[in-house]
ChimeraX commands (.cxc) that place a marker at each C-alpha (Angstrom):
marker #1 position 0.00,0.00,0.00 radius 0.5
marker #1 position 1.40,2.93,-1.07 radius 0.5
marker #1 position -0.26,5.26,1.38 radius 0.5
marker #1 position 1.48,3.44,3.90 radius 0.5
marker #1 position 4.72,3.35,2.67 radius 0.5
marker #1 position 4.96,7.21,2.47 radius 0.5
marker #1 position 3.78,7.45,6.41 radius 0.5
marker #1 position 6.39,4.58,6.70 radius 0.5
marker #1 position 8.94,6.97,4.81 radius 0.5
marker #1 position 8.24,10.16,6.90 radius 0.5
marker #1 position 8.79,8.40,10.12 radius 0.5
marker #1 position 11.79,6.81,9.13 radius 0.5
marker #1 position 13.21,10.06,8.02 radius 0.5
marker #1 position 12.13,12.17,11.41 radius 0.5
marker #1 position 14.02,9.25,13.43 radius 0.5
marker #1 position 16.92,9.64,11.07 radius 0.5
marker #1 position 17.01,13.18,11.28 radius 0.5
marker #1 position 17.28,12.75,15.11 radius 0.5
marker #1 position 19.61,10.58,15.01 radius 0.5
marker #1 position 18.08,7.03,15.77 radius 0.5
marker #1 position 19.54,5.48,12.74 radius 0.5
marker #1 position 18.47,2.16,13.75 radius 0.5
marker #1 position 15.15,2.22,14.15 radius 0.5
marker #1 position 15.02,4.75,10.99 radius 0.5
marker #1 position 16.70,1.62,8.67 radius 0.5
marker #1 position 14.10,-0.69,9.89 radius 0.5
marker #1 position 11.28,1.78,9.21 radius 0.5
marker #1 position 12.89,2.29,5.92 radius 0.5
marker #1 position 13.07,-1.22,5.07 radius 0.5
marker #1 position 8.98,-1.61,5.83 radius 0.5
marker #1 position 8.82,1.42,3.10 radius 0.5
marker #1 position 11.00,0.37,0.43 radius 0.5
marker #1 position 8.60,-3.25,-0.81 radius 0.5
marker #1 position 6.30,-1.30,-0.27 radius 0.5
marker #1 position 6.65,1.18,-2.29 radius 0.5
marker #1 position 7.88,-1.48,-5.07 radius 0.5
marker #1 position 4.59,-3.05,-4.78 radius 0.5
marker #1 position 2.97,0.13,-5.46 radius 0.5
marker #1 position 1.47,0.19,-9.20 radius 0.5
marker #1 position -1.44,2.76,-8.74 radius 0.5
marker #1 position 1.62,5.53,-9.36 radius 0.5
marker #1 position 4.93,6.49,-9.63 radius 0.5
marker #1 position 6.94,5.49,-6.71 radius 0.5
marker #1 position 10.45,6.07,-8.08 radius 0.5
marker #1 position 11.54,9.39,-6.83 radius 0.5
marker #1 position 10.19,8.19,-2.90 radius 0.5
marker #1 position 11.98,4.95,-3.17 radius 0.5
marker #1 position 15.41,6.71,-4.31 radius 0.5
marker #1 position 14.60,8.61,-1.35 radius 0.5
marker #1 position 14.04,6.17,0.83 radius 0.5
marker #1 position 17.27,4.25,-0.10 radius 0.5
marker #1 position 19.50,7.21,-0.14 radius 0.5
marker #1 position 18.21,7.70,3.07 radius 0.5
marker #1 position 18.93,4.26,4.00 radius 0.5
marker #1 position 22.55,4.63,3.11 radius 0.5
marker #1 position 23.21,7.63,5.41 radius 0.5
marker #1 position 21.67,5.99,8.43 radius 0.5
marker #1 position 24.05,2.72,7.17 radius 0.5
marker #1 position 27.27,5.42,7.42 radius 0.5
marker #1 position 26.47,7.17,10.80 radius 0.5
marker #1 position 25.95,3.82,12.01 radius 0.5
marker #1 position 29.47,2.79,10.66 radius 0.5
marker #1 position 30.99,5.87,11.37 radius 0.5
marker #1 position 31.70,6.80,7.74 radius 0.5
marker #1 position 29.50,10.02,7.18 radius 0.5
marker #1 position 30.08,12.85,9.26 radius 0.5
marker #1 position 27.65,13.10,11.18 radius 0.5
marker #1 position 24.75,16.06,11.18 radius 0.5
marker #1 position 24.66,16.00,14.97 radius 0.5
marker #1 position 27.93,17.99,15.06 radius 0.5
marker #1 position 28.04,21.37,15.39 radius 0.5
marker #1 position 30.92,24.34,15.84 radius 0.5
marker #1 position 30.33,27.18,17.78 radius 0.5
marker #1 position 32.32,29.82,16.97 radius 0.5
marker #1 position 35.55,30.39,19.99 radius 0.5
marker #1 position 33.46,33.66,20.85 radius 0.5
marker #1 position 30.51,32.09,22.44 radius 0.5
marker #1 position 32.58,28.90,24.48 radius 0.5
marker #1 position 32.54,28.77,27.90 radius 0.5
marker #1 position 35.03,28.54,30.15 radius 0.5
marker #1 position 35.46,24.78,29.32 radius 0.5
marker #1 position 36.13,25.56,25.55 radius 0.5
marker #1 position 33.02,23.61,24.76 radius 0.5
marker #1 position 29.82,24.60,26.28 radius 0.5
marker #1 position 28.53,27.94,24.90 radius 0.5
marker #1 position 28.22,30.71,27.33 radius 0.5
marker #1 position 25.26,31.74,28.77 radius 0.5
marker #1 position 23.73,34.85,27.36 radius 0.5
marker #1 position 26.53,35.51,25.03 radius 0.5
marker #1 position 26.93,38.97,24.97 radius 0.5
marker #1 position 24.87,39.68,28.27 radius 0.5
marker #1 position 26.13,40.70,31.69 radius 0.5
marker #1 position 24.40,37.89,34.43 radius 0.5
marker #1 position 24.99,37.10,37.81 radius 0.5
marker #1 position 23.06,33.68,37.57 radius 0.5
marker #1 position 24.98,30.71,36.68 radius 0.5
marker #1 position 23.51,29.15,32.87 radius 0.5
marker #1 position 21.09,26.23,34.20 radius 0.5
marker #1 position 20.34,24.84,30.80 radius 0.5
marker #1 position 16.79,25.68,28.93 radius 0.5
marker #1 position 13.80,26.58,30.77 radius 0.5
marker #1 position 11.04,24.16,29.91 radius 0.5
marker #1 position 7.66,26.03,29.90 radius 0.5
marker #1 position 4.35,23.94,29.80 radius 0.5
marker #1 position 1.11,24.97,28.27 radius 0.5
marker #1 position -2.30,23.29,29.35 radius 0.5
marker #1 position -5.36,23.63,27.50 radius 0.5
marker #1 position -6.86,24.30,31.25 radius 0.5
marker #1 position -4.58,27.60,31.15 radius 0.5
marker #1 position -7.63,30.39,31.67 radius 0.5
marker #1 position -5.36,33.12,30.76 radius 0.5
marker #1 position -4.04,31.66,27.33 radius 0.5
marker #1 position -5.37,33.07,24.24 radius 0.5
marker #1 position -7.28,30.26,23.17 radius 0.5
marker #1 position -8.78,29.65,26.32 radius 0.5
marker #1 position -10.16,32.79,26.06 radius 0.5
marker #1 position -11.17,32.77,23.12 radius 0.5
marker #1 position -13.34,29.64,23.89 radius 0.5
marker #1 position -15.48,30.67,26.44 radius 0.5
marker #1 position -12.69,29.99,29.59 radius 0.5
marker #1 position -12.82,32.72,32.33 radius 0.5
marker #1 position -12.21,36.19,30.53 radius 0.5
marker #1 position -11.93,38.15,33.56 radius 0.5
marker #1 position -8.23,38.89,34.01 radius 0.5
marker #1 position -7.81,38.12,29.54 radius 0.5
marker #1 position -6.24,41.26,28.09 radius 0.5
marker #1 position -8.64,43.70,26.28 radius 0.5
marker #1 position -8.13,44.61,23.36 radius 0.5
marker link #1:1,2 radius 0.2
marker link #1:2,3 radius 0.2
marker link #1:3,4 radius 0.2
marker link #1:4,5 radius 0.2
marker link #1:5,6 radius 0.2
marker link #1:6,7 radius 0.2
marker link #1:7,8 radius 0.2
marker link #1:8,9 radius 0.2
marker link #1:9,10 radius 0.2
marker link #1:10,11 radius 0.2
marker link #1:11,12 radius 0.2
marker link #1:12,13 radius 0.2
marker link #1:13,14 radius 0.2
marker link #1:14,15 radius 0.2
marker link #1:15,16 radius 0.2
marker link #1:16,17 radius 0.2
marker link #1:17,18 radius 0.2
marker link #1:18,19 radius 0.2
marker link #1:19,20 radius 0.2
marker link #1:20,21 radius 0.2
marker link #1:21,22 radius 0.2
marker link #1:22,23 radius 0.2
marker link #1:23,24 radius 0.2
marker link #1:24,25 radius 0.2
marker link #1:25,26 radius 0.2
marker link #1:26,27 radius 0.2
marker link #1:27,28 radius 0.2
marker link #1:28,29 radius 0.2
marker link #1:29,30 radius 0.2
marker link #1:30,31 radius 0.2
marker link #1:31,32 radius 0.2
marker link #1:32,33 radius 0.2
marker link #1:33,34 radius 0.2
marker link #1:34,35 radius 0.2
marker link #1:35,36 radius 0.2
marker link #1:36,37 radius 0.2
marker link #1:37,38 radius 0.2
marker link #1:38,39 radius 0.2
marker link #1:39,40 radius 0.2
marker link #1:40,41 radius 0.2
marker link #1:41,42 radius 0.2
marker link #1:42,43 radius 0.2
marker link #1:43,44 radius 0.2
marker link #1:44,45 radius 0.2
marker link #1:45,46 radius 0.2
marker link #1:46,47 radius 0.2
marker link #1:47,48 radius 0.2
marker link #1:48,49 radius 0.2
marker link #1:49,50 radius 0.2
marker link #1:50,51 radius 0.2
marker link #1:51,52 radius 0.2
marker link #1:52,53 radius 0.2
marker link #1:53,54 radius 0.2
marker link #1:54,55 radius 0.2
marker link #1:55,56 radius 0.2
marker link #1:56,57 radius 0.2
marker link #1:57,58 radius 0.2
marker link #1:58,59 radius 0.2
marker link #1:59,60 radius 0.2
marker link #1:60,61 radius 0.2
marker link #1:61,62 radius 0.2
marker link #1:62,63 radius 0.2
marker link #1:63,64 radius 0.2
marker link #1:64,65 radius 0.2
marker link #1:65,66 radius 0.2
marker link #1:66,67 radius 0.2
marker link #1:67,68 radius 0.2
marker link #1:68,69 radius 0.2
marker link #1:69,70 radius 0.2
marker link #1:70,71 radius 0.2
marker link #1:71,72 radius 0.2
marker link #1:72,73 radius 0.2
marker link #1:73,74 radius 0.2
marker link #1:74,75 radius 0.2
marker link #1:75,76 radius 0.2
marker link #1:76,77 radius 0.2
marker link #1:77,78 radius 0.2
marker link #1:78,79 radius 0.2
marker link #1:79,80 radius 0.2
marker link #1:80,81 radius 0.2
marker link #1:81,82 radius 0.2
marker link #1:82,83 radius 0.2
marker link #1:83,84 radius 0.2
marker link #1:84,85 radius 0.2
marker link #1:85,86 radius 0.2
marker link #1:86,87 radius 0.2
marker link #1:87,88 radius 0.2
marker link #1:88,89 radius 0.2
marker link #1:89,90 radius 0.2
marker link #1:90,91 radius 0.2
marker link #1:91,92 radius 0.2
marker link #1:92,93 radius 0.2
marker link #1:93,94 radius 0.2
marker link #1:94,95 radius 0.2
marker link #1:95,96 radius 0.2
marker link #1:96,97 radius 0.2
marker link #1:97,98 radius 0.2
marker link #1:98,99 radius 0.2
marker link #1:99,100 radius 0.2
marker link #1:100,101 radius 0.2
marker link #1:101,102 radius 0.2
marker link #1:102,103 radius 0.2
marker link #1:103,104 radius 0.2
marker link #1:104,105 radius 0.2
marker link #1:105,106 radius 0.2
marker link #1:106,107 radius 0.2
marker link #1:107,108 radius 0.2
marker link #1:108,109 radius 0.2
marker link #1:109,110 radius 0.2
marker link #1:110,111 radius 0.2
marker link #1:111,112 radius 0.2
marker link #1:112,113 radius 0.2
marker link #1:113,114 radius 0.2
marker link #1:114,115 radius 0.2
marker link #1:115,116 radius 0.2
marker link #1:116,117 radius 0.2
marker link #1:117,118 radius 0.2
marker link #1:118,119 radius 0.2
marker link #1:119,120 radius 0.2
marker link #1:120,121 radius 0.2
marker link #1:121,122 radius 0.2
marker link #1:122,123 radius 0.2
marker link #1:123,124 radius 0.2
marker link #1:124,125 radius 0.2
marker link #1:125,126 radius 0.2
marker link #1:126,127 radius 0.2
marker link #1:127,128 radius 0.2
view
């Protein structure tokens, strides 16, 4: 089924592009008959894709391609270890860098926009 091939394909290539090369070859090779099987249309550009794809998860896994996951950061913004970047390159702080702040959002959340907008408590809402 060629419907399923291409949702097969676009998870395969979200795992590969973070880096679970693994698990993106097996969804890969669920894709690839599949989309060989397909006669309804023209499959050849998605399996070329899909087995170009294949190949770069095959080199990161043997250590052949150089791998995406890499990045430089320029000497200016390394902390004092050389590697980390500094926190708030460019800013003055007092507070040591604690990593990202996570923020969640609920649906519940009377004072989000949405909320708002459907019906939720609109007594301390903005005006506009």
């Amino acid at each position: 089924d060629g419907n399923a091939a291409v949702y097969y394909k676009a998870a395969a290539e979200l795992k590969s592009w973070g880096g679970r090369y693994t698990e993106a070859k097996e969804l890969f090779d669920i894709a690839i008959p599949l989309l060989k099987a397909e006669t309804t249309t023209d499959c050849t550009s998605l399996l070329e894709t899909c087995e170009a794809m294949k190949a770069f998860c095959d080199r990161n896994l043997q250590g052949t391609q150089d791998s995406p996951m890499k990045f430089s950061i320029p000497d200016s913004e390394k902390g004092a270890d050389g590697q980390t970047p500094a926190p708030n390159v460019g800013q003055a702080t007092a507070d040591k860098y604690q990593g990202p702040i996570i923020e969640e959002i609920t649906d519940e959340d009377p004072e989000a926009p949405c909320a708002v907008a459907n019906g939720a408590s609109s007594a301390s809402a903005p005006s506009s």
